[in-house]
Steps between C-alpha positions, in 0.01 A plus 500: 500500500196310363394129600348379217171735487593667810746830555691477838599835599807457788558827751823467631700758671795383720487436802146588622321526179364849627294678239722821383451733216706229222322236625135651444619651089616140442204366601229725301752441222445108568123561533503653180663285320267236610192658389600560122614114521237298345674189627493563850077407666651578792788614746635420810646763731775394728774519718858384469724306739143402649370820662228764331553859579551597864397805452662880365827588546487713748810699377298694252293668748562834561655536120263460331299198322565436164302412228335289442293442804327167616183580349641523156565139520162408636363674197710320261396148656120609511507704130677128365163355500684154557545334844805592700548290808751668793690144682585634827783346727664599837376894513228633295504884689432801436571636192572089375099475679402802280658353234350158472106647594498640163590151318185299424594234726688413786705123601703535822762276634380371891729686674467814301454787723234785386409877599549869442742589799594886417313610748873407700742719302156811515403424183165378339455241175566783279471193174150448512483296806271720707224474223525156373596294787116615658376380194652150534450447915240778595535835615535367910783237441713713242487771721632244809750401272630837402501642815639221732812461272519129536498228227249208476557116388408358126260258700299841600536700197350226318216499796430888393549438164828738425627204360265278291744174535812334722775314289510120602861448326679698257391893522527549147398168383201554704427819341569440160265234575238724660529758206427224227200413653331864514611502129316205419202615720478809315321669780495893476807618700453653856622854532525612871470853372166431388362313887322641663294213682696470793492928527120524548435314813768750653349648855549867445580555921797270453733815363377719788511207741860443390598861538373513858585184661882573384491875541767462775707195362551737144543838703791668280463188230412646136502166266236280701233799512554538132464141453136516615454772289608333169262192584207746562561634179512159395151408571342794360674595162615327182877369516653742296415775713549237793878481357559891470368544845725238624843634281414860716509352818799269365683845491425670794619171701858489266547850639434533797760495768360186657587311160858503588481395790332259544716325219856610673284252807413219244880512353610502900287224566701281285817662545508452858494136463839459312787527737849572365725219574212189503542450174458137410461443865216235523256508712448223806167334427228502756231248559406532827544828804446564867365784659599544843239750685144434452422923568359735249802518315564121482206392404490734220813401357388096539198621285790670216699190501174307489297692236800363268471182584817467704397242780581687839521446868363762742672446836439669831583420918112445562196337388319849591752688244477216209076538551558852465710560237251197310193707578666828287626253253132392438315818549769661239384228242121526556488889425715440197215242376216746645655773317547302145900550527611144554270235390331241779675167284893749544432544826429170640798389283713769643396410869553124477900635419522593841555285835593591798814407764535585889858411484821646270561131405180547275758694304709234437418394111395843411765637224469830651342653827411887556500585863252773566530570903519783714732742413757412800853370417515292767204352395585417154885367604300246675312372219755542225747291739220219504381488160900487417474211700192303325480623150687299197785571354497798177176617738466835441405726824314801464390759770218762441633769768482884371734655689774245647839371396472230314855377525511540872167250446755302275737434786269309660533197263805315385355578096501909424566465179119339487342770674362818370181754575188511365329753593103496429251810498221442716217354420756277284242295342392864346774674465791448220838609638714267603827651595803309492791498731813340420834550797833499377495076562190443291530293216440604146299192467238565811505940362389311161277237673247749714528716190286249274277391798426856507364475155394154543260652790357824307733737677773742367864430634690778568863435638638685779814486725552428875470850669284653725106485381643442158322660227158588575532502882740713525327766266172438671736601840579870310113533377377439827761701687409819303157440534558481877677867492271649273230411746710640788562807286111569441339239266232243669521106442164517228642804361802306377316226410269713329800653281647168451134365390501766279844421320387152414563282798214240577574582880651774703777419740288533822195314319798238450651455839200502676373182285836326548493569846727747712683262717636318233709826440538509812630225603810568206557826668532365786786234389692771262512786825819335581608634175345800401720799489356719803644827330280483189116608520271262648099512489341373885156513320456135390643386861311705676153332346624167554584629837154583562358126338397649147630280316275525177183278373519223679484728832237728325756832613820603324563804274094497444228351658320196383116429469508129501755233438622348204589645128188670522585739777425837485757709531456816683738827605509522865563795701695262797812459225514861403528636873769226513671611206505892597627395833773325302551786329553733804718266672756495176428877462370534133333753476182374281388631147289454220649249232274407200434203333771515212796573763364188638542370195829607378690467820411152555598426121795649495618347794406133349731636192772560699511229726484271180808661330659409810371144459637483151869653596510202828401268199216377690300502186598462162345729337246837540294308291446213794478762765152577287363173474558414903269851573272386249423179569612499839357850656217577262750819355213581215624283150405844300775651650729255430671468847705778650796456353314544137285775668848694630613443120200634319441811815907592442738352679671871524168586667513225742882571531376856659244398676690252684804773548209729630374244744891464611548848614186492743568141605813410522654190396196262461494672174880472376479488110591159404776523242280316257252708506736786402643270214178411402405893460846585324421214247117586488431097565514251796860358386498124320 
């Protein structure tokens, strides 16, 4: 379309406006076109139904791209020798970024959103974005960009100068606008491909720096290592050899392994959130919450709520528990200002959301209240029946517990449809999980209402039903109880942790426990003897340190031995725990042996595997695909892997069908198949 002297060229592709292989020949056809017409001084690039180009679509990875690639475009705008302009509203990422750095010119909307996030799905800006985008912000701030994953605002681009203006009405008007006066300035036009200002004050010990300060955060990663390679190049050779560099690393990320999964987790992400059956449910709104407990868990879920500008209530029994829970509140925000991830202006903001209550009446205008006590059901009966008593009506009430029955909870008010779990993932101003709980009384509405405030709050909902430990729970039950034998049957607590390390995990179990703190198991043990089945296999060895007051960090003694207090602990083997364990051993009469690192491995995994099929068949989740996202984002299972039920997929689920049958024969019914699994490895997929 042209506007007097100036050609509007329109991307649109329904719904998303992703950038496929149609979309990029129309558009060097439009480009084209352009340049032979003498009429047109100028062009405007933009979206339609008021969004640019969220990025590729990811469905063409792994096929193949097509031609014409991103950086035929940019050559068509720069070899026009005429002014293009890119107008950029709602998403302007990745390959829609890549696509706009090689216009002339850029005009955002405000509350356009900007970056290069394929560093998520284990790719890298394979369209020129690893070469150009340095050029535009500097090598340091590209390379933050690119690697963190995360978008930034129009007010900030404009701050770097990725964006040279911000639209103060119309978008298009604006930059139709904008491109008449560089026509009328007749100024030579700026080609990013030829910058190479903002390149030269590059510190050369920033790659290595880089490399070593994340050397254990990328362990197993491919695309962010290559993505401080391609800006090294960068800064050293001309940007066609730049680009070439970049395409080679472009295709060693598209096939590897770690590609695939770690988009089957981006598509889970957002799949997880869209529960059969809520269909054009609405969600409650909610302006204000409650917190009641003021611990480490309470306080960190205040800060979620708060941090989203929810106004929320933290309520505890004592003035001594509200000053605690404060103190963490306010130590959490000053080292996310010390270490640059929150600013100091967000932080105060986020703070002054939060006030505190010493009574459940403080509850009483909040729209919804999480309960985040002790994990005792006699505890949380009593609460639930007195915030039934002094919250509003349509109220919803929520309870963090991780193990217990939230309908039993439920009885305690006069409302269960209103009440549902919500379970958070400690340190829950940190982590993202929030799983869901709905009972068999729970309304669609509330399922639909914690479901957005999951969102709402940066987390990612996951839906589970009422039974025992739910989804990730009850897995982490089977992981640690095989972890447990193994150790009985030779293997040492660091060993394990060492193999599990070694997979991917952030943490071993043992590492894990200890910093959570062994009574807290322990005290759930405790409550569920009443129920366990005395016949099946039992490991003593987690008793018999709590036993013996080892209860992890914060006593300085559980599975290792600590050299100071704190997150900064060392960690050390210690000889006490490993006569402790053989005499375990003896007393049970395995005999011990030597197990290595990937039986570790495999056992545990498979075991994970099958007690998810078994999850799926009790329809306690809703699909494999959730089971992935829980371990994820809830358990630190490593995102190149794609969670275990992706991981069982892509090992064989015939394998893990024998391996699991193996494990049967030598112990017994702990390891009964679940018929899942076996339809799963008829069908050669998880079923739908």
């Amino acid at each position: 379309m042209l506007d007097s002297d100036v050609a509007v060229i329109t991307l649109s592709n329904p719904p998303m406006n992703a950038l496929n292989a149609a979309m990029r020949t129309e558009l060097v056809e439009a480009l084209t076109r352009f340049a032979g017409d003498d009429a047109a001084r100028a062009a405007v690039l933009i979206g339609a139904e008021g969004r640019f180009v969220p990025g590729a679509d990811i469905r063409e990875f792994g096929k193949g791209l097509s031609a014409p690639g991103i950086n035929v475009s940019v050559r068509c705008m720069q070899a026009s020798g005429k002014p293009v302009i890119a107008a950029l509203a709602r998403h302007a990422l990745g390959g829609g970024l890549e696509l706009a750095l090689g216009a002339h010119y850029r005009i955002a909307t405000p509350d356009c959103q900007l970056g290069l996030p394929e560093v998520n799905i284990g790719l890298l800006p394979g369209g020129g974005g690893t070469q150009r985008l340095p050029r535009v912000i500097g090598a340091e701030r590209a390379l933050a960009l690119m690697l963190d994953g995360k978008s930034i605002g129009a007010s900030e681009a404009l701050t770097l100068g990725l964006v040279d203006a911000v639209a103060q009405a119309d978008l298009l008007q604006d930059a139709l606008a904008f491109a008449r006066r560089m026509v009328d300035a007749a100024l030579p036009l700026p080609s990013v491909d030829a910058r190479r200002d903002r390149l030269q004050d590059t510190d050369p010990a920033l790659f290595a720096d880089l490399r070593r300060q994340n050397a254990r955060k990328w362990r197993g990663l491919l695309s962010p290592g290559l993505i401080v390679d391609c800006v090294e190049k960068a800064i050293s050779v001309p940007i066609e050899q730049g680009l070439a560099f970049e395409a080679e690393a472009f295709k060693r990320c598209v096939g590897s392994p770690q590609r695939a999964a770690l988009i089957h987790v981006f598509q889970a992400e957002r799949t997880a959130a869209r529960i059969p059956g809520l269909e054009g449910v609405a969600p409650k709104p909610i302006h204000r919450a409650a917190v009641v407990g003021a611990g480490t868990m309470g306080s960190g879920i205040a800060m979620s709520l708060a941090n989203a500008g929810i106004p929320v209530t933290l309520i505890d029994t004592t003035q001594e528990g509200l000053a605690r829970g404060i103190g963490i509140v306010e130590r959490n925000y000053e080292n996310s200002v010390r270490r640059g991830s929150l600013s100091a202006d967000k932080a105060q903001r986020a703070r002054a959301c939060i006030t505190t209550g010493l009574d459940l009446g403080s509850a009483a205008d909040a729209d919804i209240v999480i309960e985040a006590a002790f994990e005792d059901m006699a505890l949380k009966q009593q609460i639930f029946g007195r915030l039934d008593e002094v919250m509003k009506p349509g109220a919803i009430l929520a309870t963090n517990t991780s193990t217990l029955d939230v309908a039993q909870i439920a009885q305690a008010t006069k409302r269960p449809a209103s009440v549902v779990g919500t379970h958070f993932f400690s340190p829950a101003n940190v982590m993202k999980l929030q799983e869901n709980v709905r009972t068999e009384q729970t309304a669609p509405e509330v399922v639909a209402t914690v479901t957005a405030l999951a969102k709402r709050i940066g987390k990612v909902p996951v839906l589970a039903a009422n039974k025992d430990g739910f989804i990730g729970n009850r897995i982490l039950a089977v992981y640690g109880r095989e972890c447990d034998f193994l150790v009985e049957e030779g293997a040492t607590p660091w060993q394990v942790d060492r193999a599990l390390q070694g997979f991917g995990f952030p943490m071993g179990l043992y590492l894990m426990r200890d910093m959570s703190g062994l009574d807290v198991g322990w005290r759930i043990r405790q409550y569920r003897e009443q129920f366990r089945d005395k016949s099946l296999r039992y490991s003593p060895i987690a008793d018999r340190l709590c036993e013996a007051g080892r209860f992890g960090q914060k006593t300085g003694r559980g599975y290792y031995v600590y050299d100071g207090q704190g997150p900064s602990a060392k960690a050390s083997p210690d000889s006490e725990v490993e006569r402790l364990i053989q005499g375990v051993s003896a007393e049970l009469g395995i005999a011990r042996r030597e197990i290595s690192d990937q039986e570790v491995v495999d056992r545990v995994l498979t075991a994970m595997v099958n007690e998810g099929a078994r999850i799926l068949e009790e329809g306690v989740a809703l699909r494999a695909s959730d089971i992935d996202v829980t371990y994820i984002y809830g358990y630190g299972f490593p995102r190149h892997e794609g969670g275990p039920m992706f991981w069982a997929q892509r090992r064989g689920l015939d394998w893990v069908l024998a391996q699991v049958r193996q494990q049967e024969a030598t112990q017994g019914r702990l390891w009964a198949p679940s018929p899942t699994l076996v339809q799963a490895a008829e069908l050669g997929r998880w079923p739908d």
